[in-house]
C-alpha positions in Angstrom: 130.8 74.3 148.9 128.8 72.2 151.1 125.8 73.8 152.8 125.2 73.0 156.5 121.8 74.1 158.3 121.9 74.5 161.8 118.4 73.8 163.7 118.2 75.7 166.8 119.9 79.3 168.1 121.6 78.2 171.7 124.7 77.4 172.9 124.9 74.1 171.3 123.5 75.4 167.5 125.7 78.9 167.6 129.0 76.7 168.5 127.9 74.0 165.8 127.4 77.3 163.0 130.3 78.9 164.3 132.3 75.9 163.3 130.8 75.4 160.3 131.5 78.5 159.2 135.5 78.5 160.3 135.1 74.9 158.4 134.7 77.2 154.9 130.8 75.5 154.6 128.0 77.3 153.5 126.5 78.2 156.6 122.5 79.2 157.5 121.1 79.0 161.4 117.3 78.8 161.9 115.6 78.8 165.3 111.3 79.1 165.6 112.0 80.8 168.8 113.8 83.4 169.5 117.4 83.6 169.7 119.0 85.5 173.1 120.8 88.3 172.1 124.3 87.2 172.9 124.0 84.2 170.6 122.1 86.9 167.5 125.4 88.6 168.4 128.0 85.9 168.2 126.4 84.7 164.8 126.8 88.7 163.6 130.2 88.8 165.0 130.9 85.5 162.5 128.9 86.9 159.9 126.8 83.8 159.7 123.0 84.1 158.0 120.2 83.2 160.6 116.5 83.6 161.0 114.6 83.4 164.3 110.8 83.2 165.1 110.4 80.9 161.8 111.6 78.2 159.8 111.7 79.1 155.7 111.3 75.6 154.1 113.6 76.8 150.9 116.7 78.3 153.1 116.5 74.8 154.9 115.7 72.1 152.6 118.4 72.5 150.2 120.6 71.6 153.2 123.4 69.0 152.5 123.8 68.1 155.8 121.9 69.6 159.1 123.0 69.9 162.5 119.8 69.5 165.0 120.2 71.2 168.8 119.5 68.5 171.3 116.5 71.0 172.3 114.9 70.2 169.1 112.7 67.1 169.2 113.1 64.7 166.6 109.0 65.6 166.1 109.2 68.9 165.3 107.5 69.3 161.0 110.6 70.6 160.0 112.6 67.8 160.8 110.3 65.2 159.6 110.4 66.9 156.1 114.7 66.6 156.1 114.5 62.8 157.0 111.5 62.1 154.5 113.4 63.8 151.8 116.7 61.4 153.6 118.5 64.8 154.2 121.9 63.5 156.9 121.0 64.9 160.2 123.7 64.8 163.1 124.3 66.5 166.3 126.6 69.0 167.3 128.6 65.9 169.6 129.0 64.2 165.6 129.7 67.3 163.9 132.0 68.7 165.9 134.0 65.4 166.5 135.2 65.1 162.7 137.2 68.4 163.6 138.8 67.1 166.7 142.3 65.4 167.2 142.0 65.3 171.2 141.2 62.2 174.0 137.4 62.1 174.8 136.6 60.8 178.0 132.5 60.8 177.7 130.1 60.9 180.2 126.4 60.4 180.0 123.8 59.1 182.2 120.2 60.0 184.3 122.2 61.2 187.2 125.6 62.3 188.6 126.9 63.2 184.9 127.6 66.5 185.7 129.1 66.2 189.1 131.5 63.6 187.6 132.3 65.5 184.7 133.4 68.6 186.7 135.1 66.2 189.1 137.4 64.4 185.7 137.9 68.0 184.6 139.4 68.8 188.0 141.3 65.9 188.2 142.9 66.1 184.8 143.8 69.9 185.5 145.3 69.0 188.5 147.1 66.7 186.7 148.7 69.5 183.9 147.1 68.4 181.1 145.5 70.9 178.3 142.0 70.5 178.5 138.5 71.6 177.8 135.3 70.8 179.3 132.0 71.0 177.4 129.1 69.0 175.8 125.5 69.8 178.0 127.8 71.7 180.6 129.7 75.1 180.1 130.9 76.4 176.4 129.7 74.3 173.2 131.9 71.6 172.4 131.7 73.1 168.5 132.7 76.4 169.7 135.7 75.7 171.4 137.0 73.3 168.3 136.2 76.3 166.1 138.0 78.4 168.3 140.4 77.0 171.1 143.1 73.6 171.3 143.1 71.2 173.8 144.5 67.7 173.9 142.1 66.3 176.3 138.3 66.8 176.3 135.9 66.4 178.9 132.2 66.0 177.5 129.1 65.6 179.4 126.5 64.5 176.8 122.9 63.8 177.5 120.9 61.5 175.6 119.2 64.0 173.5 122.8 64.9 172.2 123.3 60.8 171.8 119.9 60.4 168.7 121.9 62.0 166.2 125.4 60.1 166.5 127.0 57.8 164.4 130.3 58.0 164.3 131.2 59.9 167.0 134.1 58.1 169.6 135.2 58.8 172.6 138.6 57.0 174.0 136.7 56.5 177.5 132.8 56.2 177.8 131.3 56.3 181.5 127.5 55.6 181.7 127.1 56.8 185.4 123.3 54.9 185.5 120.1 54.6 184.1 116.8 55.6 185.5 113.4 56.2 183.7 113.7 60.0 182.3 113.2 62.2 179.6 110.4 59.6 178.6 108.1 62.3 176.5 111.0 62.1 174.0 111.4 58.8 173.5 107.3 57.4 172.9 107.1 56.9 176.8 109.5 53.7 176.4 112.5 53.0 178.4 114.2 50.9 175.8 114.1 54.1 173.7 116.1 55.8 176.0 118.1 53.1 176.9 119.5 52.6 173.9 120.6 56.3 173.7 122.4 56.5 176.2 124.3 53.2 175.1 125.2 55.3 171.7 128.0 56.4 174.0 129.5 52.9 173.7 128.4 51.8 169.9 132.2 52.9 168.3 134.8 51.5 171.1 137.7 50.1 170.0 140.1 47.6 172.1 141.8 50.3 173.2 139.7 52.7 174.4 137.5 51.9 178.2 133.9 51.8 179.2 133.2 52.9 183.0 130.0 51.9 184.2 128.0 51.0 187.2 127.7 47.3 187.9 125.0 47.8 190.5 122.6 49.4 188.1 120.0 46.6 187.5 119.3 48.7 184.1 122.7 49.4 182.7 124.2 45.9 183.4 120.4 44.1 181.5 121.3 45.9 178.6 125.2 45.2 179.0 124.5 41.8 178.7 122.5 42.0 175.3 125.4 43.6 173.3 129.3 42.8 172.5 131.8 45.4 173.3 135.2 45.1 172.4 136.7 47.7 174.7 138.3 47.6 178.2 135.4 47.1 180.8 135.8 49.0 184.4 132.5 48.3 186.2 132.5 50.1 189.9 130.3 49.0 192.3 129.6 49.4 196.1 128.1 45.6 196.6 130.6 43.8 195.4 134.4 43.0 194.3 135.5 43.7 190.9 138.6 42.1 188.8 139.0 45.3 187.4 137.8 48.9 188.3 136.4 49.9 191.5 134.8 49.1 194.8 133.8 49.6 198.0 135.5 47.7 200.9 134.5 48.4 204.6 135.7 52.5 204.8 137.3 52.6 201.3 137.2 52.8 197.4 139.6 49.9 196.4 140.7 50.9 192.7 142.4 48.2 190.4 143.6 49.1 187.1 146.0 47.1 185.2 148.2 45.3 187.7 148.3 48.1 190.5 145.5 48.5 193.1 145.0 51.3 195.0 142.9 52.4 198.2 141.2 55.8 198.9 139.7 56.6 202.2 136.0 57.7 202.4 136.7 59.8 205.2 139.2 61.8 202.4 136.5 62.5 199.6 135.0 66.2 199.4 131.7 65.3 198.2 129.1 63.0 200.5 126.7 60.8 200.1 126.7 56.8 198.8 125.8 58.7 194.8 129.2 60.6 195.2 130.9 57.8 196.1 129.6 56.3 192.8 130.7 59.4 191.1 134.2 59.5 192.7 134.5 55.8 191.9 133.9 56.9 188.1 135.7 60.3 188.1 139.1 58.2 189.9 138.8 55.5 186.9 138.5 57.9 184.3 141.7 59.5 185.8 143.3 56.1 185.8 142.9 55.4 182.2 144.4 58.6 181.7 147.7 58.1 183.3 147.2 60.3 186.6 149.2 59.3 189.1 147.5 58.0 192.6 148.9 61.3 194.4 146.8 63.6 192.3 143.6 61.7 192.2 143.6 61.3 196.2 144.5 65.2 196.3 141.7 65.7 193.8 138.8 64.2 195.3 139.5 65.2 198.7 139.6 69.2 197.6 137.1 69.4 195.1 134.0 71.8 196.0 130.5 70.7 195.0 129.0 72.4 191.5 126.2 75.3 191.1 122.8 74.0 191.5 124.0 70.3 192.8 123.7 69.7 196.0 125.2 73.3 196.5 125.4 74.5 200.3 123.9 78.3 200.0 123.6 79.9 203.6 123.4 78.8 206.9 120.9 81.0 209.0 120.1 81.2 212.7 121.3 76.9 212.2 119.2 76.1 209.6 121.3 75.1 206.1 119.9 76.0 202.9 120.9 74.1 199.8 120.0 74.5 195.8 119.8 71.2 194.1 118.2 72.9 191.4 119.5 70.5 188.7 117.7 67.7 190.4 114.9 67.7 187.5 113.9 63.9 188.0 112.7 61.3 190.5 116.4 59.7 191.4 118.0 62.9 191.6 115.5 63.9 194.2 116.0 60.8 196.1 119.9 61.0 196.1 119.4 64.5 197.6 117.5 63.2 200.5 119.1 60.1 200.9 122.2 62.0 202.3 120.8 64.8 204.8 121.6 64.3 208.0 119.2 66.8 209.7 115.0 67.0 209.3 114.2 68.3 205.9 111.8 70.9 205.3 112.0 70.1 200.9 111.3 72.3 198.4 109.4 70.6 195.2 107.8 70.9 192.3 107.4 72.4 188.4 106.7 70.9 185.1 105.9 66.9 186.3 107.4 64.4 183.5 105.2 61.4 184.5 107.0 61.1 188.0 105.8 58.3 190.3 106.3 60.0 193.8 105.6 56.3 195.8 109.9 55.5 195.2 109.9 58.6 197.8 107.5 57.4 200.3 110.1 55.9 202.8 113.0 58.7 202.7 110.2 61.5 203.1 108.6 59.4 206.3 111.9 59.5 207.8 113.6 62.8 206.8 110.9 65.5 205.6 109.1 67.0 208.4 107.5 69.6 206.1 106.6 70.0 202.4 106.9 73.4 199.8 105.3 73.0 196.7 107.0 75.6 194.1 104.9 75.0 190.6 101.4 75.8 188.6 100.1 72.4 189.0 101.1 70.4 192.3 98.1 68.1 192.9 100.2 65.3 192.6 102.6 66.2 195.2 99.8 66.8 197.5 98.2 63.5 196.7 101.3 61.3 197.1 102.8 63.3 200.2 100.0 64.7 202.4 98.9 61.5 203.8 102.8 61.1 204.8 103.9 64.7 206.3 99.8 66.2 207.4 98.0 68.5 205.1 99.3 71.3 207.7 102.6 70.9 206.6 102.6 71.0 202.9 101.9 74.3 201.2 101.6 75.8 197.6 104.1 78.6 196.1 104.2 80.3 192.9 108.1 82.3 193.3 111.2 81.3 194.4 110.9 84.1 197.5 107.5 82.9 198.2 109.0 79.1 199.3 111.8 80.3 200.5 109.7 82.1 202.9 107.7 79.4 203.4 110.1 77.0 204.4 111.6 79.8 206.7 108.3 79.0 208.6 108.5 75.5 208.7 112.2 75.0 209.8 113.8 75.1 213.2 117.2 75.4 214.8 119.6 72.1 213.0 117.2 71.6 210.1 117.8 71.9 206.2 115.8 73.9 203.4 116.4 71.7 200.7 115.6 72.8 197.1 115.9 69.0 194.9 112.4 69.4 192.7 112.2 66.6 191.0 110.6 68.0 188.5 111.2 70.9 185.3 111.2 74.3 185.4 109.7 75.6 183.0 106.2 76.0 184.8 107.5 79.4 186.7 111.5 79.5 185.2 113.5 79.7 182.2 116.0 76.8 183.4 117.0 75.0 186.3 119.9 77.7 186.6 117.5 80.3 186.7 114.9 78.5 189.7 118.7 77.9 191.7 119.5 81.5 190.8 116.7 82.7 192.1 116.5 80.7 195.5 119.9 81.8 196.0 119.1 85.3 196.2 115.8 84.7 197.5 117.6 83.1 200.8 120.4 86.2 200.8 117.4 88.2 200.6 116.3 86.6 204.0 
């Protein structure tokens, strides 16, 4: 009996043991933190061995294969000792994949990848097909193999997930864009990163697609260094394409195959020019698929935006409050304000990962008339934005109700609290959920 060692006690490493263990393998789960209670319970429930708060070299070592969370750095001792000694290390995405009959459509990239994940999900449920949704958003991919059937399978997969794939497949890969991110992972070089994301594409076949956007300047200079062999669907909202999508005058034009098809702006659910881009991908996806036109239309025009993205909370005495709690990175951040409407009073801040603020300097000049820092250390914010708003109208929070407060006291009548930090949480919060949690309730509690 083969023994697997799983590295890391979250969703991701529970699902990968669990399925291991319904496998028949010779399970063992390690985590040097602590493991929440609900996952120590699951891996009771399945009668699976795990330690927490350690890792014992002899229990690991004699692995014959090990399954690394993405949370685990590729740095961490432990690890170092299995590839010295040339253990096989894979992800949960690679393990889990061997077990799995079902279509993949497979979607990675710095931003959007979760709003167009949730919106392919939709559409393919709308459309009456059996599918499940996992990857780096709801239940572990592993889990539900171990434990559910689907045909279809919709995966969001960051680039963490990405280092430890080899041949791993999906039948449609979307990159949604690249943007310098997750850098302290990758030796502080973009190419690193890069080229993890492009994982996604390294096992296409002729038959299966590759979604991408053609107007990323990143995306298309490393496009142009590889061969693919698949079918190619750029979407773009700067110029025509052959095949895929694009943007003419008030609508998405989408050509697949020999049919083309046009979708109103003015009909979509979600706003701003990055959910256009997402739409574009999510209605491609659905075209490979087989949806019919009516159903994608239907789709995009009814779906309602996800937790923590861009999420409308409360509107009170006319000033709207939104939690874009997920936006953990400069672009994100920058999408957020691109599309408001009204003066922002922005919420910002945590755990900086090398941000350069200047890409802001123009959207904050024209839509942020006031500034909320929410993190230990916000020198930086202070230094690249008080010149821009007036050292009277930035200020420095350490809770969720604090800022919300705070930017109570800044806005007026038509303006919007905006929560898009930019940064990580875990300065002051366990997660992004947790800091979007937490400024929900901290604006009910208003």
């Amino acid at each position: 009996m083969s023994r697997v060692v799983v590295l890391g006690g979250a969703e991701s490493g529970v699902g990968a043991a669990v399925l291991a263990k319904v496998k028949g393998f010779d399970v063992f789960l390690s985590d040097c933190g602590q493991i929440r209670e609900d996952y120590a319970e699951t891996l009771r429930k399945w009668d699976i061995p795990f330690e927490q708060g350690h890792h014992t070299e002899e229990l690991i070592l004699n692995a014959d294969e090990v399954v690394k969370s993405p949370g685990v750095p590729g740095t961490v001792p432990m690890v170092e000792k299995l590839r010295a000694q040339g253990t096989h290390i894979v992800s949960e995405i690679e393990f889990a994949s061997r077990f799995d009959p079902a279509r993949k459509i497979c979607i990675t990239g710095s931003n959007g990848k979760t709003t167009t994940t949730s919106l392919i999900y939709y559409l393919l449920r709308n459309a009456g097909l059996n599918v499940g949704l996992g990857g780096n958003i709801g239940k572990s991919y592993a889990y539900q193999v171990a434990t559910e059937h689907f045909d279809y399978y919709v995966l969001e997969i960051s680039s963490f997930q990405l280092d430890d794939v080899y041949d791993f497949k999906p039948d449609i890969a979307i990159i949604t864009n690249i943007t310098p991110d997750h850098l302290d992972r990758y030796d502080h070089k973009l190419e690193n990163y890069v080229e993890a994301k492009f994982k996604i594409t390294k096992n296409l076949s002729p038959d299966d697609c590759f979604i991408f956007d053609s107007d990323d300047e990143i995306t298309i200079r490393h496009l142009d260094n590889i061969i693919l062999r698949c079918k190619m669907l750029p979407f773009s909202q700067q110029k025509e394409v052959s095949q895929g999508a694009f943007l003419k005058e008030d609508k998405i034009v989408l050509r697949y195959e020999k049919e083309e098809t046009d979708i109103y702006l003015q009909e979509l659910a979600l706003g701003g020019k990055h959910n256009i881009y997402n739409s574009m991908a999510a209605a491609l996806a659905a075209k490979a698929t087989g949806i019919d036109n009516k159903v994608i239309r239907e789709s995009l025009s009814t779906f309602e935006p996800i937790e923590h993205r861009l999420e409308p909370v409360l509107s009170i005495k006319d000033v709207l409050y939104i939690n874009d709690s997920k936006a953990t990175n400069i672009d994100s951040a920058w999408y957020a304000l691109e599309c408001q409407k009204r003066p922002v009073v922005w919420i910002v801040g945590g755990t900086d990962k090398g941000n350069d603020y200047s890409i802001l300097n123009d959207l904050v000049r024209e839509k942020v008339k006031a500034i909320v820092c929410l993190g230990v250390d916000n020198a930086k914010i202070h230094a690249a934005f008080e010149g821009i708003v007036g050292s009277d109208r930035i200020t420095d929070t350490r809770s969720a109700e604090e800022a919300v407060r705070a930017a109570s006291g800044f806005a007026s009548e038509g303006d919007v609290v905006l929560l898009s930090p930019c940064c990580a949480s875990f300065d002051l919060f366990k997660n992004y959920e947790d800091r979007g949690r937490k400024f929900k309730e901290a604006v009910r509690n208003l």
